[in-house]
Each structure stands twice: as C-alpha cells, then as structure tokens.
C-alpha positions, 0 to 999 in steps of 0.5 A, spaced: 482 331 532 478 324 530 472 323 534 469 316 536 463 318 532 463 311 527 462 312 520 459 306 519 452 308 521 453 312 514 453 305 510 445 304 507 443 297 506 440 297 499 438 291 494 440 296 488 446 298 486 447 305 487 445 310 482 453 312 481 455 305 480 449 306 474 452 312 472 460 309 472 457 302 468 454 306 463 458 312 462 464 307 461 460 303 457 459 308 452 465 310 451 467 302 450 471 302 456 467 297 459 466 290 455 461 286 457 464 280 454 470 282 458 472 279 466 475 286 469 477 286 476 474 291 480 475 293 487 469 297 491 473 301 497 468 303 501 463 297 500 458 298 506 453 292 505 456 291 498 451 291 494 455 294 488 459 288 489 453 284 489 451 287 483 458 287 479 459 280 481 452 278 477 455 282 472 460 277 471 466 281 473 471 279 478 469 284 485 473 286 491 469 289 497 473 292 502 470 296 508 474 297 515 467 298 518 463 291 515 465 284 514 460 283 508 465 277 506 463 279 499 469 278 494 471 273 489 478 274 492 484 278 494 484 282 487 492 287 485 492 292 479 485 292 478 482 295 473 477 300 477 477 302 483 470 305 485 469 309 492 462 312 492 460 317 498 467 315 502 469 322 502 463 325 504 464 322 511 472 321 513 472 327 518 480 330 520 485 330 515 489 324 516 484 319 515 483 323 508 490 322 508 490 315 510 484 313 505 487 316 499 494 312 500 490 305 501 486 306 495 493 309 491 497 302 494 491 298 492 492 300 484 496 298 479 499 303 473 493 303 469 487 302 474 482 307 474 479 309 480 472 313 481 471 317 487 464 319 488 462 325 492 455 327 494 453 335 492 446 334 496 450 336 504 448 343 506 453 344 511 459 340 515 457 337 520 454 331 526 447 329 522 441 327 527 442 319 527 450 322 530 453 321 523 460 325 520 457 329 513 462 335 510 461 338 503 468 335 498 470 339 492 476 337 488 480 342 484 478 344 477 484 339 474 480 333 476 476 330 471 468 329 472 466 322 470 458 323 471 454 326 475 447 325 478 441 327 482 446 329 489 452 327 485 459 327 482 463 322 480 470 323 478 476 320 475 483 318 477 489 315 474 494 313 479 498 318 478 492 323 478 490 321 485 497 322 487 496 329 485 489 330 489 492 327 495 498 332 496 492 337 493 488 336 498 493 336 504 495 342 501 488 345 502 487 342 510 495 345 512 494 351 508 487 353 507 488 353 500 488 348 494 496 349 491 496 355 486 498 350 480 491 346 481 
C-alpha cells in the first residue's frame, strides 16, 4: 500500500554540502577519478533544497538537480550520460516496493554506460517506520556484492555502474516478493 504521507518533508534545508557529498568528492579525488581541471557532469537525484548542487556548481562542474518533490530550479540544464549520479538518503524514505522499483528505473534510464551512481543510505535508523514530524524512515541493506564507496558517521555510500544497478534492482524486487535476496547475491 503507498501511503500519502509525502517524502518531501524529509529534505533538510542546509547552506553545506552534505557529509556524503564530502566523502564522494574525496574518495573519488584520491583515487584520481575526480579532476579538478575537468568539467564532469553530475546529476543529484533526490536534490531536496539543492545544496550539493549548489556545491557542485561552485565547484565548476555541470550539475543536474532533480527532485519530484521540490522545484529548486537548481541545474546548468538537462544533462544525458552523466558522469555520477549521486542519490543521498533517497532510499531510506521510498515506502512500498514499486516506488523503490520506479526510482531505480528512473535513475538506471538516466545513465549512460560508463556513468557512475552513488547511493547513499542512512546506517542511524532504529526501526522501520512513521518518524514524530509523519515522515517514512526503513533501514536499507544491500547485498554483499555491492561495493562500498565511503562511509561516514550515520552513513554508507555505495557505488554502482549501469549494470550493477540493474543487478541491485532485480535484487531488491527479489528481496520485497520473496523475502530474500537471490541466492547468487
């Protein structure tokens, strides 16, 4: 059942980017993935108020917000193949399995074959279930295949390829229909 209670109060208005934008920019930096000399394209899913766009745009690079619950208007225009994708928190709130389902299949039609997408979840939840401001907030765990990107205080960002997303996608539908994640997983 998809309850009416919006997601859209879950977005936090901040003037910072978030600490796992952080974390993305500087593992990714580290590892040399991430040029500062270099216009990448970047698309947040899930942009809230859009301050990691705000933040990446002053970082030079092209930025892409998108958000079905704000119009922050924040973008450098329509971006295809983008080189990351970023997505923090987005999947701590999706409550029913068709939306997780819809949101993976937006994000997945949003990449190119070589874009990178970064899935953060929160690690901090105590149990599944209607916050006191009447927000959707579950605990999200990905199989063990997943690669972990970086991790924080309260987080966990994962990275995913085109085709690893698709992988997670028919995995977590496995796991919402059957109970279980697939036994390959």
């Amino acid at each position: 059942m998809r309850y009416s209670t919006s997601s859209k109060k879950t977005a936090i208005k901040r003037n910072l980017p978030s600490a796992p934008l952080k974390a993305i920019i500087k593992s990714r930096t580290a590892k040399g993935d991430l040029n500062p000399d270099t216009d990448y394209t970047f698309i947040d899913h899930g942009c809230g108020h859009g301050s990691d766009v705000n933040h990446l745009i002053g970082l030079g690079f092209t930025v892409q917000g998108y958000d079905p619950n704000h119009q922050s208007g924040l973008s450098c225009g329509d971006i295809s193949n983008p080189d990351y994708i970023t997505s923090t928190y987005v999947m701590n709130v999706i409550h029913g399995n068709g939306l997780e389902q819809d949101w993976l299949e937006d994000i997945i039609s949003r990449m190119g074959y070589y874009s990178i997408c970064f899935i953060t979840v929160r690690t901090d939840i105590k149990q599944d279930g209607f916050t006191s401001r009447g927000t959707f907030q579950k605990t999200v765990n990905f199989p063990s295949w997943c690669n972990l990107e970086c991790k924080g205080s309260g987080f966990r960002t994962y990275r995913f390829t085109i085709e690893s997303l698709r992988r997670l996608a028919a995995d977590r539908y496995a796991l919402h229909h059957f109970g279980r994640y697939p036994e390959n997983a």
